[in-house]
Backbone as CSV, one residue per row, in Angstrom:
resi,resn,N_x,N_y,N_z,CA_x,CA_y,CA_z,C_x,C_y,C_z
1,UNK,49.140,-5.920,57.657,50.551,-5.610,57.602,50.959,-5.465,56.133
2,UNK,51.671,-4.087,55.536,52.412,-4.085,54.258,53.559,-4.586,54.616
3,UNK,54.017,-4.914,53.101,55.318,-5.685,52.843,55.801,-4.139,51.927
4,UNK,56.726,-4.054,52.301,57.726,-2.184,51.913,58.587,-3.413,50.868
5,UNK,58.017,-3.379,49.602,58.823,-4.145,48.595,60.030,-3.405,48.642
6,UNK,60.113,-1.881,48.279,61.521,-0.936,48.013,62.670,-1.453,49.040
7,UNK,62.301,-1.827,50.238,63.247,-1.939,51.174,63.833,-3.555,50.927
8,UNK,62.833,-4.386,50.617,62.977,-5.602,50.505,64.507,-5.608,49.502
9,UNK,63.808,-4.795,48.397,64.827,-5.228,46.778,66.255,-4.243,46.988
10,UNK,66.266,-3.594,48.135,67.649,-2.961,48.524,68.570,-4.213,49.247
11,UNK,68.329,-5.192,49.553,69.138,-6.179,50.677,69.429,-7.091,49.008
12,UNK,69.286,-6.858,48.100,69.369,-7.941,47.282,69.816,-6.959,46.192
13,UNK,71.353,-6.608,46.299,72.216,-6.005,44.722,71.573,-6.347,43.523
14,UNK,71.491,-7.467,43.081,71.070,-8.196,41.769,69.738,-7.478,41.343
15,UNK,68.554,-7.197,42.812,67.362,-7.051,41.571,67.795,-5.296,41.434
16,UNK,69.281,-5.146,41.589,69.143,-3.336,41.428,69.311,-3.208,39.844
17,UNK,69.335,-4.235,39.262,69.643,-3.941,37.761,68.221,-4.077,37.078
18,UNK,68.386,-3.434,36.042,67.549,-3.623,34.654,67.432,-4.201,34.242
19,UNK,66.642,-4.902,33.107,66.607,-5.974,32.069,65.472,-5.110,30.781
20,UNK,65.866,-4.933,29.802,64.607,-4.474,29.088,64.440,-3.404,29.360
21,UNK,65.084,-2.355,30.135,64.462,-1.296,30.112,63.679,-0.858,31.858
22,UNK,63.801,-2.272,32.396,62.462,-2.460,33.659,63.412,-2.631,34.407
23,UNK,62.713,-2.578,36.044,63.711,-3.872,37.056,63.655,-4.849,37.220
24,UNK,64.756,-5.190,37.257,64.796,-7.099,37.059,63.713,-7.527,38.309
25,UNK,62.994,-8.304,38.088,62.152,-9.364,39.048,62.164,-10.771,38.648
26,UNK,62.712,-11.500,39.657,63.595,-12.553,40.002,62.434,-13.875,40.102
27,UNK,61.842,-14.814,39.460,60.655,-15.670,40.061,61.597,-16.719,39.551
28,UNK,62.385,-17.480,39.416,62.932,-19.010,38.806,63.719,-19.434,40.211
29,UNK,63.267,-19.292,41.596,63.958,-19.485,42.846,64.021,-21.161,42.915
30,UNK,63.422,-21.558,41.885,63.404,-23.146,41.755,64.971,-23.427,41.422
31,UNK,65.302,-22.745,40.772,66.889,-22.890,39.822,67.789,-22.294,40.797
32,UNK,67.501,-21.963,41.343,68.356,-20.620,42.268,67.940,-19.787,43.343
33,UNK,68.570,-19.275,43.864,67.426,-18.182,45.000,68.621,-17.244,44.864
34,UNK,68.390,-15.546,44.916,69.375,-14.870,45.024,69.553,-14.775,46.337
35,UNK,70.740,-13.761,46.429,71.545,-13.816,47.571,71.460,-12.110,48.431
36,UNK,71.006,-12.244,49.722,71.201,-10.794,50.259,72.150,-10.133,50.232
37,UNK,72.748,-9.000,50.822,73.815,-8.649,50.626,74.955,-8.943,52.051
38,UNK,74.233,-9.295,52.937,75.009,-9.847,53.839,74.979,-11.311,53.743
39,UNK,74.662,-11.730,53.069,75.105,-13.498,52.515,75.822,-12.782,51.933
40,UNK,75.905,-12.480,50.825,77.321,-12.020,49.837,78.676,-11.683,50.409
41,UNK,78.293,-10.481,51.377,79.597,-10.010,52.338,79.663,-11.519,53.111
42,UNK,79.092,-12.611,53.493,79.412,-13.378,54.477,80.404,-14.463,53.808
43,UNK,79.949,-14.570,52.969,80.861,-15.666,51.996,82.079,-15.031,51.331
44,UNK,81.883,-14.141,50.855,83.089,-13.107,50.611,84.447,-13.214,51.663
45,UNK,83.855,-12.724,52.583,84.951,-12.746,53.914,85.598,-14.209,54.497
46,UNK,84.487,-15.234,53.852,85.058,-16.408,54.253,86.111,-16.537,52.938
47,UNK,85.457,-16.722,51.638,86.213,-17.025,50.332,88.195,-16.311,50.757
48,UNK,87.766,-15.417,51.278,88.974,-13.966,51.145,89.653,-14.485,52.483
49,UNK,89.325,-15.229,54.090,90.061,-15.363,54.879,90.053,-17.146,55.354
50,UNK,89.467,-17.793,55.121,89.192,-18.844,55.818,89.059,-20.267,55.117
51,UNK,88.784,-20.129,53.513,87.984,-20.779,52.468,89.336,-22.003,53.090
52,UNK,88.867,-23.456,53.408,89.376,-24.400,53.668,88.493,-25.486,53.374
53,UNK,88.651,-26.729,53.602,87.934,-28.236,53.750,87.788,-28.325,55.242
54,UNK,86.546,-28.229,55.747,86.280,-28.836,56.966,86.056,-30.081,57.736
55,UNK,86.260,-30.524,58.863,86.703,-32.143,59.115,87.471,-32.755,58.464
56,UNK,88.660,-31.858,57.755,89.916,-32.484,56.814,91.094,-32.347,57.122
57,UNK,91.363,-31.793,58.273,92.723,-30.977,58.727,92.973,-30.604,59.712
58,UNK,94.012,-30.628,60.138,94.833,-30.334,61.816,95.558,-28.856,61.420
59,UNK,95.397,-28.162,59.829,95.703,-27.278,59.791,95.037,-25.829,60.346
60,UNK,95.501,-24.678,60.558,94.732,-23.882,60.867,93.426,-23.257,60.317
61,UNK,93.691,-23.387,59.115,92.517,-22.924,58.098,91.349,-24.161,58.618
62,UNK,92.074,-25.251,58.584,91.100,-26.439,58.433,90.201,-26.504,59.577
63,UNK,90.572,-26.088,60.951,90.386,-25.855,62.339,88.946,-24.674,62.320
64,UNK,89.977,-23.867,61.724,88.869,-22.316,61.517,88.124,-22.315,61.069
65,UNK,88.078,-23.013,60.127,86.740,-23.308,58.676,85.865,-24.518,59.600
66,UNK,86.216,-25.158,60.262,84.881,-26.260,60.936,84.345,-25.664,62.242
67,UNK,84.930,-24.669,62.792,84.773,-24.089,63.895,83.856,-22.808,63.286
């Protein structure tokens, strides 16, 4: 079985950039791990509609965000 790297490094914005001249390739996942692009859109949409404290509130956000 191949691994289609090109398709891989499309789900991940970040390695679409350069560094040096090259494409960025990402190995310090110890420090960090990047993010797909539907993690990005997923947190996005929460940050933008929902972003609350969960198990903190009888409010609606607070409801929505633990649910």
């Amino acid at each position: 079985m191949s691994i289609d790297t090109a398709r891989l490094r499309e789900d991940f914005p970040i390695l679409g950039r350069e560094v040096n001249g090259r494409p960025l390739v990402y190995l310090d996942n110890a420090a960090t791990t990047q993010k797909p692009r539907a993690v990005i859109d997923a947190l996005t949409h929460y940050y933008e509609t929902q972003n609350a404290n969960i198990h903190r509130g009888i409010h609606t956000l607070a409801v929505e965000a633990t649910d």
